[in-house]
DSSP file (Angstrom, degrees, kcal/mol; ACC not computed):
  #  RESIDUE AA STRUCTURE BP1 BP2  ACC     N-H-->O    O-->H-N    N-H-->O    O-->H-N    TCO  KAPPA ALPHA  PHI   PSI    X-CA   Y-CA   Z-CA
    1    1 A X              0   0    0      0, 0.0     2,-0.3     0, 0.0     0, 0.0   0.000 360.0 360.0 360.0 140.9  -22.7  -30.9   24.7
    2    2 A X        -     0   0    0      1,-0.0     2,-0.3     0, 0.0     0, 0.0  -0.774 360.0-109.7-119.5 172.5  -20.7  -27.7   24.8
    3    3 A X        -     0   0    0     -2,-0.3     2,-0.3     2,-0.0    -1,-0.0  -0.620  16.8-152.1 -76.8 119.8  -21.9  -23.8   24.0
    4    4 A X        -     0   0    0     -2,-0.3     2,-0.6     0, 0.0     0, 0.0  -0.852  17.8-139.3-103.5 165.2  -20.8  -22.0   21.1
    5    5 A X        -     0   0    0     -2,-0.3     4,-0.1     2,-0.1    -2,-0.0  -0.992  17.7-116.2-127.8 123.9  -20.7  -18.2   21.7
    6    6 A X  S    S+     0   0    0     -2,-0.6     3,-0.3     2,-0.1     2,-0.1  -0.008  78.1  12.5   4.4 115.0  -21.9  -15.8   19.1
    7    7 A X  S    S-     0   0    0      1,-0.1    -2,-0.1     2,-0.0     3,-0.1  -0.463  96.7 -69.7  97.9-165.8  -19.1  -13.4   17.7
    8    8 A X    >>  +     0   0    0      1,-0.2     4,-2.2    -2,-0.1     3,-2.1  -0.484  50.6 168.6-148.5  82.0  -15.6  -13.6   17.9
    9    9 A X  G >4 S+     0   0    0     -3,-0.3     3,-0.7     1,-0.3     4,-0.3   0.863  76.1  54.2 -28.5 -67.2  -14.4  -12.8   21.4
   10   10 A X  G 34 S+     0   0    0      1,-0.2    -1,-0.3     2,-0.2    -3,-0.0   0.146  99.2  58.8 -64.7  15.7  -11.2  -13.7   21.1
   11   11 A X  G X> S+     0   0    0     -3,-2.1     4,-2.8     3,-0.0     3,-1.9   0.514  86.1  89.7-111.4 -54.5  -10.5  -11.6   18.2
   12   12 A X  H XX S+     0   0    0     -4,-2.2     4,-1.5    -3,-0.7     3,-0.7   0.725  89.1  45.3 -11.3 -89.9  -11.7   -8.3   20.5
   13   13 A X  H 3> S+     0   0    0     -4,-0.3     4,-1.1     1,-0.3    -1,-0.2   0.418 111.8  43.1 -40.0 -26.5   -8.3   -7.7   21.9
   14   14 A X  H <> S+     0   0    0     -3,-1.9     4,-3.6     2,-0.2    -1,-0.3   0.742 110.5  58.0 -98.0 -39.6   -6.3   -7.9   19.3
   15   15 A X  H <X S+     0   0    0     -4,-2.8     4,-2.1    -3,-0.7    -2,-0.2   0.961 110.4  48.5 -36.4 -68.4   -9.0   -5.7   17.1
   16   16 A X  H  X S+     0   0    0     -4,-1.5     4,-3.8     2,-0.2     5,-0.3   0.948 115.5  42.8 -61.0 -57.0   -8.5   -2.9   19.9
   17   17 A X  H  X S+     0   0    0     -4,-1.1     4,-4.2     1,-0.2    -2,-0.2   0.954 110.7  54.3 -26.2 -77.7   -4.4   -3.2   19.7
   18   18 A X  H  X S+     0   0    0     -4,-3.6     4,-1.5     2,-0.2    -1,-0.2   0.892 119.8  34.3 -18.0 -80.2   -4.8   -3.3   16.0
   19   19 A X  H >X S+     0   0    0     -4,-2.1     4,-1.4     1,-0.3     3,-0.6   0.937 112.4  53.5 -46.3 -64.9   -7.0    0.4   16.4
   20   20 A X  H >X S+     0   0    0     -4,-3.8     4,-3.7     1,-0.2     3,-2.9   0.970 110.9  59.2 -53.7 -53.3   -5.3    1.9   19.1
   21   21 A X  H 3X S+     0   0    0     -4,-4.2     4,-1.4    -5,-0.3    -2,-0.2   0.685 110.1  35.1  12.6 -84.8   -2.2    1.2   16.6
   22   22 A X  H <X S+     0   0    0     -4,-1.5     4,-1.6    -3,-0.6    -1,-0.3   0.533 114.8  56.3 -79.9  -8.9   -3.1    2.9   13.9
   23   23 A X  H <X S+     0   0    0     -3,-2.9     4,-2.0    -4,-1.4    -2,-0.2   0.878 106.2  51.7 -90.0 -43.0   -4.6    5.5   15.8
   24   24 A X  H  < S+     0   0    0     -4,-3.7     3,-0.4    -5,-0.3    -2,-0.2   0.865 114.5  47.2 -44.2 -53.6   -1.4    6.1   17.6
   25   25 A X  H >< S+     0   0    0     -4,-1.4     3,-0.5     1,-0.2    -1,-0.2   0.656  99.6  58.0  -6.3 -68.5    0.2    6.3   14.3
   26   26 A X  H 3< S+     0   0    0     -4,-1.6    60,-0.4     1,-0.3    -1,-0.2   0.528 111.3  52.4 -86.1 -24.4   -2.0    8.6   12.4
   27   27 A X  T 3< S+     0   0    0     -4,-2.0    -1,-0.3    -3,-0.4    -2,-0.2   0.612  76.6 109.0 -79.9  -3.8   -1.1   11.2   15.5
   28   28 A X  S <  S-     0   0    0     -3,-0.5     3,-0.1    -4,-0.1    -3,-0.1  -0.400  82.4 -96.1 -89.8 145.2    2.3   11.3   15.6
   29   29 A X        -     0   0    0      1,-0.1     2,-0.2     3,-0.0    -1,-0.1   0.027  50.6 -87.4 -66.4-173.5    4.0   14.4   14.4
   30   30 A X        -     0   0    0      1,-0.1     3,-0.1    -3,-0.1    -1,-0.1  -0.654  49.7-104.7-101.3 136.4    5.3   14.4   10.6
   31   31 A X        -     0   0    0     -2,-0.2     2,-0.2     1,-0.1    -1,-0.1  -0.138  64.8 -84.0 -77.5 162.9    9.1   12.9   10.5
   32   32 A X        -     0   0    0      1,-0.1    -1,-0.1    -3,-0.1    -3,-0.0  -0.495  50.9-103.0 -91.1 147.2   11.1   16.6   10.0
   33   33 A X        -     0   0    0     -2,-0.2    -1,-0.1     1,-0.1     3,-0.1   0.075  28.9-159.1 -72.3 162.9   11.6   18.1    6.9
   34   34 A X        -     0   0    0      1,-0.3     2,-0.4     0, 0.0    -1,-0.1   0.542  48.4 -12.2-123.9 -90.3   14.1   18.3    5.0
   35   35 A X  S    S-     0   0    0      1,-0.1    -1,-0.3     3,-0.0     3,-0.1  -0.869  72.8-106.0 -85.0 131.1   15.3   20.4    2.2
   36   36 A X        -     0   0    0     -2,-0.4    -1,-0.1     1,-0.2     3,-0.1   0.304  44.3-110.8 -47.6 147.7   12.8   22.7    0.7
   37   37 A X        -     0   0    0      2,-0.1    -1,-0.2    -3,-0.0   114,-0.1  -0.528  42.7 -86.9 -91.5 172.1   12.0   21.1   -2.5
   38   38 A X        -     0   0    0      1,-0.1   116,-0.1   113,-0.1     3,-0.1   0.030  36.5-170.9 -59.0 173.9   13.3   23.1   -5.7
   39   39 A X        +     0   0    0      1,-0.4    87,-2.3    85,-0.1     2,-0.3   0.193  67.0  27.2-129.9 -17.9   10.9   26.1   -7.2
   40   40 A X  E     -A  125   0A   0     85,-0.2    -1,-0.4    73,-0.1    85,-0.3  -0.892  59.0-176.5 177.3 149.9   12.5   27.0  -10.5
   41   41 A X  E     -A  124   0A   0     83,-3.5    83,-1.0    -2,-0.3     2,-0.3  -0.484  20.8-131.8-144.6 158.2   14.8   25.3  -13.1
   42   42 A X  E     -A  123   0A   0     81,-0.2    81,-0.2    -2,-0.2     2,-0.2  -0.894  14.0-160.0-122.3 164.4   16.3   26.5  -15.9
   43   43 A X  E     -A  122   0A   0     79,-1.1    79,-0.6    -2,-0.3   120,-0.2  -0.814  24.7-142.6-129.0 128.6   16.4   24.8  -19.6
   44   44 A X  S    S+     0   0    0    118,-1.5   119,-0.1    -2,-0.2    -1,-0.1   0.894  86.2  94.8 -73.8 -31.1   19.0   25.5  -22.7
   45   45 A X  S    S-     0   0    0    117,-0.5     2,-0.3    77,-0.1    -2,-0.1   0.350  83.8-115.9 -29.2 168.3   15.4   25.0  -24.9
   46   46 A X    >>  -     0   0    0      1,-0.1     4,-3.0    76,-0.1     3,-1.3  -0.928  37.6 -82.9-118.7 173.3   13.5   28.2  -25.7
   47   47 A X  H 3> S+     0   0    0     -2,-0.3     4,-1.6     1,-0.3     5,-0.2   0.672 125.9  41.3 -53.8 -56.0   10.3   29.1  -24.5
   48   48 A X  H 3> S+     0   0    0      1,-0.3     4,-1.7     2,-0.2    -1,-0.3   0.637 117.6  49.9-103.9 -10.8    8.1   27.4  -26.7
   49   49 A X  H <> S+     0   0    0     -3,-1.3     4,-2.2     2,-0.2    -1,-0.3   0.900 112.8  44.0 -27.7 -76.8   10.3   24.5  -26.7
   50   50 A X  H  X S+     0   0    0     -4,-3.0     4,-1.0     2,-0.2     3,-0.5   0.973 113.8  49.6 -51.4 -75.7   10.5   24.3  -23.1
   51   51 A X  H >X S+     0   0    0     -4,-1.6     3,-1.0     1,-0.3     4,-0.7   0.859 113.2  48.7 -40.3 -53.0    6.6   24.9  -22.6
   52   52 A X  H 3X S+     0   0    0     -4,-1.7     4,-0.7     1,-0.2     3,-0.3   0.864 114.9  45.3 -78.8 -23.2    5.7   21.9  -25.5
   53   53 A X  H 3< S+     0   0    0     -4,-2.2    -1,-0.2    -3,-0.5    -2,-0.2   0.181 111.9  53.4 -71.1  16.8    8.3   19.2  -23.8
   54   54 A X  H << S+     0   0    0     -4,-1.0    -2,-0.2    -3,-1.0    -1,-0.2   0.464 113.7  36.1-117.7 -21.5    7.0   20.1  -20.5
   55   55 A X  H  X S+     0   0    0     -4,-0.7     4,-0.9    -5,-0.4    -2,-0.2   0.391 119.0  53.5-117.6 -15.1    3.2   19.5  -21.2
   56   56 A X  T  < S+     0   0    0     -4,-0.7     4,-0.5    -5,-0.2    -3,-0.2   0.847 116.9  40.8 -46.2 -51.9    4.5   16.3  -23.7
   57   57 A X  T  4 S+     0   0    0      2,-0.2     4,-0.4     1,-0.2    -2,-0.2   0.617 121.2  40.3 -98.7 -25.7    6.5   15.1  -20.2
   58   58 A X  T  4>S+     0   0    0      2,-0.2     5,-1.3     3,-0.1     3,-0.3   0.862 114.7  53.5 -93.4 -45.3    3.2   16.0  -17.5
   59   59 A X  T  <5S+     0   0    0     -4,-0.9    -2,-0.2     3,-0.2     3,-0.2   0.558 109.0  47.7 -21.0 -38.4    0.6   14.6  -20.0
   60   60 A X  T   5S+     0   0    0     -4,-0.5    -1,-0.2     1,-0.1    -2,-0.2   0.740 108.3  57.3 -91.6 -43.5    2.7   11.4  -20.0
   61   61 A X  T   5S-     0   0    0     -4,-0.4    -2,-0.2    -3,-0.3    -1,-0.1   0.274 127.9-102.8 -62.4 -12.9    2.6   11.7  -16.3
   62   62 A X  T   5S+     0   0    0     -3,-0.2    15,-0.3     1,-0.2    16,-0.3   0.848  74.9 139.9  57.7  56.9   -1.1   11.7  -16.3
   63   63 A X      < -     0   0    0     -5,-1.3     2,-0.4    13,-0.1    13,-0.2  -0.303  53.8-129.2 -80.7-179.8   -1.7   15.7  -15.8
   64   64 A X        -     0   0    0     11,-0.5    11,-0.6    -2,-0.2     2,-0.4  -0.802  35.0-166.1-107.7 139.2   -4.2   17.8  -17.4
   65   65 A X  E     +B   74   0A   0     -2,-0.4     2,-0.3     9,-0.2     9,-0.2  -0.955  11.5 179.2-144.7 137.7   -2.2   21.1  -19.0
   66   66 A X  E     -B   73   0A   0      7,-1.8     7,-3.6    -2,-0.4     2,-0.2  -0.935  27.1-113.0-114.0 151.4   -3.5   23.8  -20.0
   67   67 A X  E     +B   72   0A   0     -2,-0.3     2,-0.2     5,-0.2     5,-0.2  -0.570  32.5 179.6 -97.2 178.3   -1.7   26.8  -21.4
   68   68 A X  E >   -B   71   0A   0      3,-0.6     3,-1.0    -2,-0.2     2,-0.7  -0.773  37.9 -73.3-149.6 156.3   -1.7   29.6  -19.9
   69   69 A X  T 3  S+     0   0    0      1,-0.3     3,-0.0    -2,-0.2    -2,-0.0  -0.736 122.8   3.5 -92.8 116.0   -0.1   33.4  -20.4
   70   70 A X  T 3  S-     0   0    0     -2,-0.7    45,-1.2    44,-0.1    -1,-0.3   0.800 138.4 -28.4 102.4  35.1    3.5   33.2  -19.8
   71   71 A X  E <  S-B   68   0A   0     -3,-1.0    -3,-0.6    43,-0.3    43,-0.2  -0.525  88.8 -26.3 130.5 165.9    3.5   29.1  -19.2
   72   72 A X  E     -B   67   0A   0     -5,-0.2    41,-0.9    -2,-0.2     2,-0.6  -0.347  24.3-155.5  -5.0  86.1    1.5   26.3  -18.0
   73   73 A X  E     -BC  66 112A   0     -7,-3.6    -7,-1.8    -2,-0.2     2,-0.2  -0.743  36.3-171.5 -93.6 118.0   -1.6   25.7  -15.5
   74   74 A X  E     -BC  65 111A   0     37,-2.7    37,-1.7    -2,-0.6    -9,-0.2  -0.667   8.0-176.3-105.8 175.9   -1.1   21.6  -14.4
   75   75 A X  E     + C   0 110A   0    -11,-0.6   -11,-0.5    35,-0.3     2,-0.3  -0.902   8.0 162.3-172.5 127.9   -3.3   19.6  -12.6
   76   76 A X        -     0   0    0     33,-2.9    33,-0.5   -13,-0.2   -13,-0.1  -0.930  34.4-148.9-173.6 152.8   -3.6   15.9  -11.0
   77   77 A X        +     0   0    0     -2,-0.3    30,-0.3   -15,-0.3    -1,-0.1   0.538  55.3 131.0 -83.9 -25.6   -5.3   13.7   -8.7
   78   78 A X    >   -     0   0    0    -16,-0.3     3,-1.0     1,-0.1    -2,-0.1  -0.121  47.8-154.4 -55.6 121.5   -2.3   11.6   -7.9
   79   79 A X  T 3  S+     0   0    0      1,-0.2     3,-0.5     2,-0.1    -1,-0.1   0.362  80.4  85.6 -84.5  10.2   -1.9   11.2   -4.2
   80   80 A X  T 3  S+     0   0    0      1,-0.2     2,-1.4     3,-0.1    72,-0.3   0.918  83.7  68.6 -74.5 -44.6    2.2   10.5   -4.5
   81   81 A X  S <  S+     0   0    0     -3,-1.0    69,-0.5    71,-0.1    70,-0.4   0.586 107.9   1.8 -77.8  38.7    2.6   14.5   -4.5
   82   82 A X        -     0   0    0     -2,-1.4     2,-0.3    -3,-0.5    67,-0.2  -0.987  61.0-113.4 174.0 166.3    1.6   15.1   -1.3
   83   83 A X  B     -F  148   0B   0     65,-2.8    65,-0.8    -2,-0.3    -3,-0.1  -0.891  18.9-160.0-152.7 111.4    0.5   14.3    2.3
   84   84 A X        -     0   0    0     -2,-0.3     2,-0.3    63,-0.2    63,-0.1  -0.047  18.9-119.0 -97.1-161.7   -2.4   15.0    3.6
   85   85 A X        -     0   0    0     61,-0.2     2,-0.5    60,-0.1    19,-0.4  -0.769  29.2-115.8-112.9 146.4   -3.3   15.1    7.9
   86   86 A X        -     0   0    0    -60,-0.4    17,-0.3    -2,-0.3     2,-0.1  -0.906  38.7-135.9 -77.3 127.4   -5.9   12.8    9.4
   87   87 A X  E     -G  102   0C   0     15,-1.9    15,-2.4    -2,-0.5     2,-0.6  -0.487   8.0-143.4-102.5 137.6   -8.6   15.3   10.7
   88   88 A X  E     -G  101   0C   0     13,-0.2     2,-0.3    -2,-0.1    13,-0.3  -0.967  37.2-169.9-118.7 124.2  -10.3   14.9   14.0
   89   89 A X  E     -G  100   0C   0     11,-2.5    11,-2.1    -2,-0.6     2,-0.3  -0.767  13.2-172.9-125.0 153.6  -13.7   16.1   12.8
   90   90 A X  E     -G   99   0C   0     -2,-0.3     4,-0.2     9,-0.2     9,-0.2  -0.945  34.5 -89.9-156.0 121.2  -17.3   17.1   15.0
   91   91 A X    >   -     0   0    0      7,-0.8     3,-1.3    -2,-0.3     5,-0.2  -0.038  47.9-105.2 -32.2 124.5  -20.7   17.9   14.2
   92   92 A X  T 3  S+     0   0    0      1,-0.2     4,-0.1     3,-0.1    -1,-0.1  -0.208 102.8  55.8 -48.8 130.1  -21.5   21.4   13.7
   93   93 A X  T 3  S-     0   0    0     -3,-0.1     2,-5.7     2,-0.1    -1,-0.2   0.232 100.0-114.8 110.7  -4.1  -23.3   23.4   16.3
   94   94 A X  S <  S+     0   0    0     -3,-1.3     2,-0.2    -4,-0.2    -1,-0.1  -0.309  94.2 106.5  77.7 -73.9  -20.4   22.4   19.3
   95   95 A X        +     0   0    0     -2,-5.7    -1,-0.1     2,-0.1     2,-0.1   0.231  61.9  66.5 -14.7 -56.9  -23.5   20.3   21.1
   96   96 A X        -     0   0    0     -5,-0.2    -3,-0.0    -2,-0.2    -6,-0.0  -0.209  61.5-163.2 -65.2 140.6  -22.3   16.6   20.2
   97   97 A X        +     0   0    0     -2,-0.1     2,-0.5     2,-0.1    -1,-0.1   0.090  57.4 115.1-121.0   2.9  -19.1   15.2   21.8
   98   98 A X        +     0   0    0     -7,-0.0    -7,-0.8    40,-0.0     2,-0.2  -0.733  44.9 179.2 -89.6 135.3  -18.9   12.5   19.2
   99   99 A X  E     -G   90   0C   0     -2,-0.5     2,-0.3    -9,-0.2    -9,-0.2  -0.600  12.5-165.0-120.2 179.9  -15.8   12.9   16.9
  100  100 A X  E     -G   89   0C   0    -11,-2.1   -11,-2.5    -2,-0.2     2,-0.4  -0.960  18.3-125.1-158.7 129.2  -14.4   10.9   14.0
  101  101 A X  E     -G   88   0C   0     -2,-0.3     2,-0.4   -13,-0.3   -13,-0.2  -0.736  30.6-162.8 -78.8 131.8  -11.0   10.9   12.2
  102  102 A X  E     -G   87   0C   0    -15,-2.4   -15,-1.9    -2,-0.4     2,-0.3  -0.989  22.7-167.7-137.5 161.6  -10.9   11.4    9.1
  103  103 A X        -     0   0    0     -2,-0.4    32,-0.3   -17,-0.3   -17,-0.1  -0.860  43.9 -89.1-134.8 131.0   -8.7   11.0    5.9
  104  104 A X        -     0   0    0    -19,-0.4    30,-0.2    -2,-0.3     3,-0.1  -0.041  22.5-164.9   6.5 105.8   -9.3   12.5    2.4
  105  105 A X  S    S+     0   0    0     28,-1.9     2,-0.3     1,-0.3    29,-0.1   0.795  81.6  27.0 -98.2 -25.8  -11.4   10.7   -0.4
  106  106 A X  E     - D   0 133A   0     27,-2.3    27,-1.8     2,-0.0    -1,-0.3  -0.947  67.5-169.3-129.0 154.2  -10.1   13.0   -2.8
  107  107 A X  E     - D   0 132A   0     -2,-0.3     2,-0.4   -30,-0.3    25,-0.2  -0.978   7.9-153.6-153.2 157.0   -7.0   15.2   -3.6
  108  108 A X  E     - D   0 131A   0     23,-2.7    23,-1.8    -2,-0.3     2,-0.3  -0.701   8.0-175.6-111.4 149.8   -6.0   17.6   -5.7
  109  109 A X  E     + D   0 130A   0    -33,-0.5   -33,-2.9    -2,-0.4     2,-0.2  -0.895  17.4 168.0-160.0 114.6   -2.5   18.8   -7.0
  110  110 A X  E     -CD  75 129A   0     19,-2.0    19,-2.0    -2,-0.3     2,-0.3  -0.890  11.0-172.1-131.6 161.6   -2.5   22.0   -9.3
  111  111 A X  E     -CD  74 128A   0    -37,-1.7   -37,-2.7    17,-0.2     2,-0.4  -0.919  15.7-153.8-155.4 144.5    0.8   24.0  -10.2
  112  112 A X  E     -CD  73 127A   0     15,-1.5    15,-2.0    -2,-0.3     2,-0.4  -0.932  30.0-162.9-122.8 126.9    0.8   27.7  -12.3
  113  113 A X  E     - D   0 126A   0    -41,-0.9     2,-0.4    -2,-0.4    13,-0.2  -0.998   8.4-145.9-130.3 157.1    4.3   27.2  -13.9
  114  114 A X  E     - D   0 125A   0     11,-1.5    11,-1.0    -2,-0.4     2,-0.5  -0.797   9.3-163.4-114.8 124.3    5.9   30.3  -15.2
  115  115 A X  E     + D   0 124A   0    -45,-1.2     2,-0.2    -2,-0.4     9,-0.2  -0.999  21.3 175.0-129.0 125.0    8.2   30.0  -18.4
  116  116 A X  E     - D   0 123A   0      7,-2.2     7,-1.0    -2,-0.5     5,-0.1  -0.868  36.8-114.6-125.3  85.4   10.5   32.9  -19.0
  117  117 A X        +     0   0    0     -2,-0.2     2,-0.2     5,-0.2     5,-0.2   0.045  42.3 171.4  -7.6  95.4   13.5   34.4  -21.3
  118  118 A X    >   -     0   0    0      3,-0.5     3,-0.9     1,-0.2     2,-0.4  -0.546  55.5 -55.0-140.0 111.7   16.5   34.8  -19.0
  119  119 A X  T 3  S-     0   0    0      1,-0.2    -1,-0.2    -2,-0.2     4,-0.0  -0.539 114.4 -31.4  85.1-140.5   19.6   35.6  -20.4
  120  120 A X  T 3  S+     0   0    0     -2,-0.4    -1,-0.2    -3,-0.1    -3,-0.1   0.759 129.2  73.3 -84.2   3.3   20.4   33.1  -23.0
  121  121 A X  S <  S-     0   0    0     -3,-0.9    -3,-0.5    -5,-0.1     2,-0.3   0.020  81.6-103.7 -92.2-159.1   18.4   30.4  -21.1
  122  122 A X  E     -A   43   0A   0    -79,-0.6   -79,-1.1    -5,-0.2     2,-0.8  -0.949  26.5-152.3-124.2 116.9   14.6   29.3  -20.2
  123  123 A X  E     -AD  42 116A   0     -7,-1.0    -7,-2.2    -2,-0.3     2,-0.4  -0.798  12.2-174.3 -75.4 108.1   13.5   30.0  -17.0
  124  124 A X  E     +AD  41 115A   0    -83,-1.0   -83,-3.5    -2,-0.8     2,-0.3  -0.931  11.0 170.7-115.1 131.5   10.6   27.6  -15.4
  125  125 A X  E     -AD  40 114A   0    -11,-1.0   -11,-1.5    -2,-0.4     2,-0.4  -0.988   9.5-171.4-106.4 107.3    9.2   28.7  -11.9
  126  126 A X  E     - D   0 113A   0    -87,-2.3     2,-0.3    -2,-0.3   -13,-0.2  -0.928  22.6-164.6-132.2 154.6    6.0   27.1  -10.2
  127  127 A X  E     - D   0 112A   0    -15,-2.0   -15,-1.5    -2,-0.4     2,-0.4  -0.888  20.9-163.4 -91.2 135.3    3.8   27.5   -7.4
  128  128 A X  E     - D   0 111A   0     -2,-0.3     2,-0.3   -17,-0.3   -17,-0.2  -0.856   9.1-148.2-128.1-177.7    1.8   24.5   -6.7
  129  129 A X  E     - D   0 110A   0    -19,-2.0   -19,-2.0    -2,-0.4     2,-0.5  -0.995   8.7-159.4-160.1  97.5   -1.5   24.2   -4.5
  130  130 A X  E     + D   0 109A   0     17,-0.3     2,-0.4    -2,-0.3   -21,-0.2  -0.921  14.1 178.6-108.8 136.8   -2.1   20.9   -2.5
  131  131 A X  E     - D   0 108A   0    -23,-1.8   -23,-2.7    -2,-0.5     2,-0.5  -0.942  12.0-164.7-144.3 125.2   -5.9   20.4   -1.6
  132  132 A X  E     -ED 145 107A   0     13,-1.0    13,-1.9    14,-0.5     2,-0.7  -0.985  16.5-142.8-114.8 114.2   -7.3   17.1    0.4
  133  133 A X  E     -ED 144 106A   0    -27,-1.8   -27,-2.3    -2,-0.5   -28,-1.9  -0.859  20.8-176.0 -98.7 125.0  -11.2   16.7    0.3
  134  134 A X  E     -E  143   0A   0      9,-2.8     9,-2.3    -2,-0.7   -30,-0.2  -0.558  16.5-142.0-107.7 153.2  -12.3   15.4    3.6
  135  135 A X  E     -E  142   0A   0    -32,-0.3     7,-0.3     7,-0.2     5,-0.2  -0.349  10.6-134.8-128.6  81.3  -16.0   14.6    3.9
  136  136 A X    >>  -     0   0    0      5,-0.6     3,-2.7     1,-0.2     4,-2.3   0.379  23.1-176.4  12.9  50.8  -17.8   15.4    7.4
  137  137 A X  T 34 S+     0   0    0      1,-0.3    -1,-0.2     2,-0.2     5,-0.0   0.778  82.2  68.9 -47.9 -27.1  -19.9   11.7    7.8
  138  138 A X  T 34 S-     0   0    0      1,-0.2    -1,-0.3     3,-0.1    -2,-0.1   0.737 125.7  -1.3 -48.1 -31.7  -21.3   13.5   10.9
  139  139 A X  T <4 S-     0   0    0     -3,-2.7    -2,-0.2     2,-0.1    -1,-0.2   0.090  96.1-110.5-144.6  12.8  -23.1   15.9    8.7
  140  140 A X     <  +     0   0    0     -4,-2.3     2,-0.2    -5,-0.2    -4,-0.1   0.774  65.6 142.9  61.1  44.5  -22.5   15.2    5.5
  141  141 A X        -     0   0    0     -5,-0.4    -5,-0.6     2,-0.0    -1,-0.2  -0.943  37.9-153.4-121.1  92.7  -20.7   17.9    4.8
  142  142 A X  E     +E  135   0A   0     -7,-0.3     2,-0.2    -2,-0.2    -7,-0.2  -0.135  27.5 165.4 -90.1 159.0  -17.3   17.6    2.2
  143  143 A X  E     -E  134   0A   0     -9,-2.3    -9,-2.8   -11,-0.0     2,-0.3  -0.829  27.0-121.6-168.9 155.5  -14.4   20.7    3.0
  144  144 A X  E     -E  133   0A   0     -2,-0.2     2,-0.3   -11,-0.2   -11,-0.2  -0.642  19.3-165.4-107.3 158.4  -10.8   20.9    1.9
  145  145 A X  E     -E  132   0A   0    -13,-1.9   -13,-1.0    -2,-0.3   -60,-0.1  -0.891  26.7-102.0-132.9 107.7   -8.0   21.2    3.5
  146  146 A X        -     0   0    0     -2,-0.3   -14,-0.5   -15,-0.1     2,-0.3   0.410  34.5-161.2   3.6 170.0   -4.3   22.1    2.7
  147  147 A X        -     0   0    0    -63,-0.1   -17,-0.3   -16,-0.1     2,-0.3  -0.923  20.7-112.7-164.9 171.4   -1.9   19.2    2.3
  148  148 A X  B     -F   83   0B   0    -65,-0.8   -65,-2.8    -2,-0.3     2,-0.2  -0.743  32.4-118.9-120.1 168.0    2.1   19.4    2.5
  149  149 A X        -     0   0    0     -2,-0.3   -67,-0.3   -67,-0.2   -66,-0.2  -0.400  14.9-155.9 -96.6 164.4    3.9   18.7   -0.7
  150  150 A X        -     0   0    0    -69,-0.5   -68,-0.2    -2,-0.2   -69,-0.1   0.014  45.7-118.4-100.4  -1.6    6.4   15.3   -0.5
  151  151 A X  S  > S+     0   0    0    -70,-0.4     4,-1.9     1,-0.1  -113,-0.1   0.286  87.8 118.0  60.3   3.8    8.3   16.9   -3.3
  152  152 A X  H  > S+     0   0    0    -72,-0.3     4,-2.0     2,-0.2   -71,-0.1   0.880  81.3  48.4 -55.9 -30.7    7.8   14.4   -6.0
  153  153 A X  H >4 S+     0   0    0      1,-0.3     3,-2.8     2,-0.3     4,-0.3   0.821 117.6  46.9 -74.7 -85.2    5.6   17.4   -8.4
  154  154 A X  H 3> S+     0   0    0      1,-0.4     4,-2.9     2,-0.2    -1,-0.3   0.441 111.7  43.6 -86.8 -35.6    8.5   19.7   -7.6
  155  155 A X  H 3X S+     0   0    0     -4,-1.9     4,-1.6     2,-0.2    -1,-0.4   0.798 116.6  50.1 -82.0 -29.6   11.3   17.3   -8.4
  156  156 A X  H <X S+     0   0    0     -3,-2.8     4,-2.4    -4,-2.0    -2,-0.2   0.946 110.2  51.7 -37.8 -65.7    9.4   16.1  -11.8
  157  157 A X  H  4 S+     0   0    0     -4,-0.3     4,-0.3     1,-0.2    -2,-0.2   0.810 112.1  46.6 -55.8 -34.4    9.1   19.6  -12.5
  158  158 A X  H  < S+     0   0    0     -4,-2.9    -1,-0.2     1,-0.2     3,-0.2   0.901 124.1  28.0 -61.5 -45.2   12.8   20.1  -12.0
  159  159 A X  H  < S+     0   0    0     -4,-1.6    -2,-0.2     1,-0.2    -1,-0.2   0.593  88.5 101.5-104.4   3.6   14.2   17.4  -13.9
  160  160 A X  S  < S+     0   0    0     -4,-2.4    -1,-0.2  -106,-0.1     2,-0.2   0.825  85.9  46.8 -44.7 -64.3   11.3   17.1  -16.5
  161  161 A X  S    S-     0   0    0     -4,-0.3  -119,-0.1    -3,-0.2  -107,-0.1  -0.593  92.2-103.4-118.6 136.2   13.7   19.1  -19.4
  162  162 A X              0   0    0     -2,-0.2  -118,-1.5     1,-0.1  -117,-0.5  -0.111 360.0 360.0 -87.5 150.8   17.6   18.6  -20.4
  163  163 A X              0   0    0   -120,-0.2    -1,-0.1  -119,-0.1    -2,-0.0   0.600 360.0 360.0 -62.3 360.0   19.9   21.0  -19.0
């Protein structure tokens, strides 16, 4: 009669490979950047042109816009525009040596974009704001964190409107 053993030993090793893996991974520095991505566009439209195919074309894109004086405030959850860092996280009060990596549950992508009269054209300028909310399981405590851009918002924003 033979023994069966409980669990799945023979899965162990490959489990730890698997981990160390991804863990190896999730440190390694961010591949190097490359060209900064664009900041401001201009449009043959006129401002209020530009500004209503630009909230037609981000709306369609599944933003929120709102207007705004002098242009646009957008907004989305979509994790394509950006990339946030895995977090090596610790209980508050220093005491505890147990840590935890963590990733984001949520993130945030907002842009103030600026539409402007220059010369015979339309000038669009934006800032955007990328924000990853990580949440502390040690203590059960949510905080944000920066995030680097990937450049998709910024390259949308650029080519959103005909030259």
């Amino acid at each position: 009669m033979h023994e069966r053993r409980r669990g799945y030993s023979g899965l162990r090793p490959l489990t730890a490979a698997v981990l160390l893996g991804l863990l190896a991974s999730a440190c390694q520095p961010a591949a190097p950047a490359g060209p900064p991505p664009p900041r401001q566009t201009t449009t043959s439209l006129d401002i209020e042109a530009a500004s209503v195919a630009l909230a037609d074309r981000l709306i369609a894109e599944g933003f929120t816009v709102e207007r705004d004086v002098g242009g646009l405030r957008v907004r989305s959850e979509d994790t394509r525009f950006m990339r946030c860092d895995v977090l090596k996280i610790r209980p508050r009060g220093g005491e505890s040596e147990q840590t935890r990596l963590v990733r984001p549950d949520r993130t945030i992508t907002t842009a103030t974009v600026r539409i402007e009269q220059a010369g015979p054209r339309t000038r669009l300028g934006w800032e955007p704001r990328f924000v990853g909310s990580y949440l502390n399981r040690l203590d059960n405590i949510r905080f944000d964190s920066a995030c680097r851009s990937t450049g998709v918002l910024e390259q949308l924003l650029a080519t959103a409107l005909p030259d």
